[in-house]
C-alpha positions as CSV (number, residue, x, y, z in Angstrom):
1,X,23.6,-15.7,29.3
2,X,21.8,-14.8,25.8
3,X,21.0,-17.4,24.2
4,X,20.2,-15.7,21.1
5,X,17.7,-16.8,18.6
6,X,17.3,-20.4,20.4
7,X,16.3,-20.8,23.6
8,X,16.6,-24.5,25.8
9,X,15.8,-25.6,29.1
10,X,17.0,-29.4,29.9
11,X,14.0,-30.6,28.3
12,X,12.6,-28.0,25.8
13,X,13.6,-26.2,23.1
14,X,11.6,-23.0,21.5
15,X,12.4,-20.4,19.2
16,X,12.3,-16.7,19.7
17,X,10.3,-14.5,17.1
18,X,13.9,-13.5,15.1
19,X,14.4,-17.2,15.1
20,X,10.8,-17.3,13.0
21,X,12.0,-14.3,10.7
22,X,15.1,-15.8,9.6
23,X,14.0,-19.1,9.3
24,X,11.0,-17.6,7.2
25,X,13.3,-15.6,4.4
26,X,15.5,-18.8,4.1
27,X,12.7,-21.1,3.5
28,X,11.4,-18.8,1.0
29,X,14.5,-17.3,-0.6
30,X,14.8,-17.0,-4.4
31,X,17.0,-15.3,-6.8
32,X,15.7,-13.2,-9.1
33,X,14.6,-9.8,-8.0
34,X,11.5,-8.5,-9.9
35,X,9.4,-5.3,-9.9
36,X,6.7,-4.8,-7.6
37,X,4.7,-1.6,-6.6
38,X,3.1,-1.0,-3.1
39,X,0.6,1.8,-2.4
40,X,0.3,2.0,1.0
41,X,-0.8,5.2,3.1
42,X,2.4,4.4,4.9
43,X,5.9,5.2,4.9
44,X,6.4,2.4,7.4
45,X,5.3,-0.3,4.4
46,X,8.7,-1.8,2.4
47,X,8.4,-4.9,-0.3
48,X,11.1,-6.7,-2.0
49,X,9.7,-9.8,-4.7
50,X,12.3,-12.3,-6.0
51,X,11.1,-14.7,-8.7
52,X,12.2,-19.0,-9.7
53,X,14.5,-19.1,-11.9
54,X,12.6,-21.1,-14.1
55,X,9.9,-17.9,-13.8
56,X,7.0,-20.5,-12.1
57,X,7.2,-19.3,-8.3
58,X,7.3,-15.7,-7.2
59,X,7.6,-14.6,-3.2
60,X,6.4,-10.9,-2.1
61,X,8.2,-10.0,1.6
62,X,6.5,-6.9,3.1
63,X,7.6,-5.8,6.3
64,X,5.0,-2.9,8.4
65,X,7.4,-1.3,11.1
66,X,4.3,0.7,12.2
67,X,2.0,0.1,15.6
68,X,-0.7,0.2,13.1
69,X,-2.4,-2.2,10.6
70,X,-2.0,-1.0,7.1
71,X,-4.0,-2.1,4.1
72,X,-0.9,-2.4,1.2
73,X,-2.0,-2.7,-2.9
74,X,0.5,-4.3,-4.5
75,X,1.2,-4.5,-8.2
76,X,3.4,-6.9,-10.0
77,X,3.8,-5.8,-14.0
78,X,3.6,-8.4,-15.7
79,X,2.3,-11.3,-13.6
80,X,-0.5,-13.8,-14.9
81,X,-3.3,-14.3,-12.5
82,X,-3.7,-17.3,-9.8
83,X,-6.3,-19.0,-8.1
84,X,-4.4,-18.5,-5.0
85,X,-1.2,-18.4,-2.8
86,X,0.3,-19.3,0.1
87,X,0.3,-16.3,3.1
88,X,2.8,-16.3,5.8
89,X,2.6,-13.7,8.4
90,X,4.8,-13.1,11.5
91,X,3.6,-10.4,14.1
92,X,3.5,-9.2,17.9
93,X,4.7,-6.1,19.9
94,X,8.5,-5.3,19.6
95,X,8.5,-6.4,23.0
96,X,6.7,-9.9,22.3
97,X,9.1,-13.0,24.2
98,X,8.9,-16.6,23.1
99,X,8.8,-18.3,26.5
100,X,9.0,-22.4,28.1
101,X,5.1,-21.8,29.0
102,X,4.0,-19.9,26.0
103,X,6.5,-21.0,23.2
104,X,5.0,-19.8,20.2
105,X,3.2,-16.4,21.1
106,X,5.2,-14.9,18.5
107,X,5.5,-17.3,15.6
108,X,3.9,-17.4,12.2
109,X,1.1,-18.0,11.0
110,X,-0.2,-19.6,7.8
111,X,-3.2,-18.4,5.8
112,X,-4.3,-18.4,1.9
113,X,-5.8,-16.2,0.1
114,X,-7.8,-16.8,-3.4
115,X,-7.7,-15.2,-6.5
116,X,-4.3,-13.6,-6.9
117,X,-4.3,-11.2,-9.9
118,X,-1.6,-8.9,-11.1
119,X,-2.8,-6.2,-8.4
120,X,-4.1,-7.4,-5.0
121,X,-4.4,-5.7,-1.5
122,X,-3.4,-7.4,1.6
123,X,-4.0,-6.0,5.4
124,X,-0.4,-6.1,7.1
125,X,-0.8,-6.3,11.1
126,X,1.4,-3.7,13.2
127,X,4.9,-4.9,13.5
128,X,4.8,-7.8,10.7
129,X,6.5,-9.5,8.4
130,X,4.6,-11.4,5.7
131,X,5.2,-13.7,3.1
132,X,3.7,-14.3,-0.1
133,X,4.2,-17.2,-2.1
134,X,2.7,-17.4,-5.1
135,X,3.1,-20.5,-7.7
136,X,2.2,-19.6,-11.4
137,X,2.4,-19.6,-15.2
138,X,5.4,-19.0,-16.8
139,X,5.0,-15.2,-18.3
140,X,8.0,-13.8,-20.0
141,X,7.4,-10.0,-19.5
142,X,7.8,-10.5,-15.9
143,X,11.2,-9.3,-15.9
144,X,13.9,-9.6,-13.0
145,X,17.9,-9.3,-12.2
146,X,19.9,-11.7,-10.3
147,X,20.6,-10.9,-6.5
């Protein structure tokens, strides 16, 4: 029987790594869709940024599909720089199971990085999804439509 994205013995309880992904993307949903660039040197790179509605928290979602790292520049027009944000990175091998012995083998990981400015680079793992969460000054020019 498949469980699905929870999986329970009579005394344990562990997530598997789509469990993580979804639970990562609610936690850090918002509803304004803004621009945002990525040059990567791969097609296997895809970013979607939302913004607050009140325009003082933005969240970058990059996904790498690849088996390789990629280094991604990102550019958001319009965005006042930060002394930092909040990094959330889920990765592991498409094959990667959560198990009773090893129950987080594929979960996230937190991390921060300093000095967010309008353009910034961050190295996406093979196979990963990663969150940026940035808090900031309210600018108007950064633009967005509801989703």
């Amino acid at each position: 029987w498949d469980q699905g994205q929870i999986f329970f013995t009579p005394d344990k309880c562990w997530g598997m790594p789509p469990y993580y992904s979804q639970k990562m993307a609610s936690e850090n949903h918002l509803p304004i869709c803004i621009s945002t660039e990525v040059n990567s040197n791969s097609k296997f790179v895809d970013v979607i940024s939302t913004k607050s509605e009140d325009g003082k928290e933005i969240v970058v979602k990059i996904v790498n599909t690849d088996k390789s790292d990629h280094l991604a520049r990102l550019s958001i027009p319009g965005f006042s720089p930060v002394k930092s944000a909040k990094i959330i990175t889920l990765s592991g091998e498409l094959t990667d199971k959560n198990t009773p012995n090893s129950p987080t083998k594929c979960a996230p990981k937190f991390n921060q990085i300093e000095s967010i400015r309008d353009i910034f680079q961050l190295s996406l793992p093979p196979y990963s999804y990663t969150i940026v969460r940035i808090k900031h000054r309210i600018q108007s020019s950064l633009k967005g439509t509801k989703r």
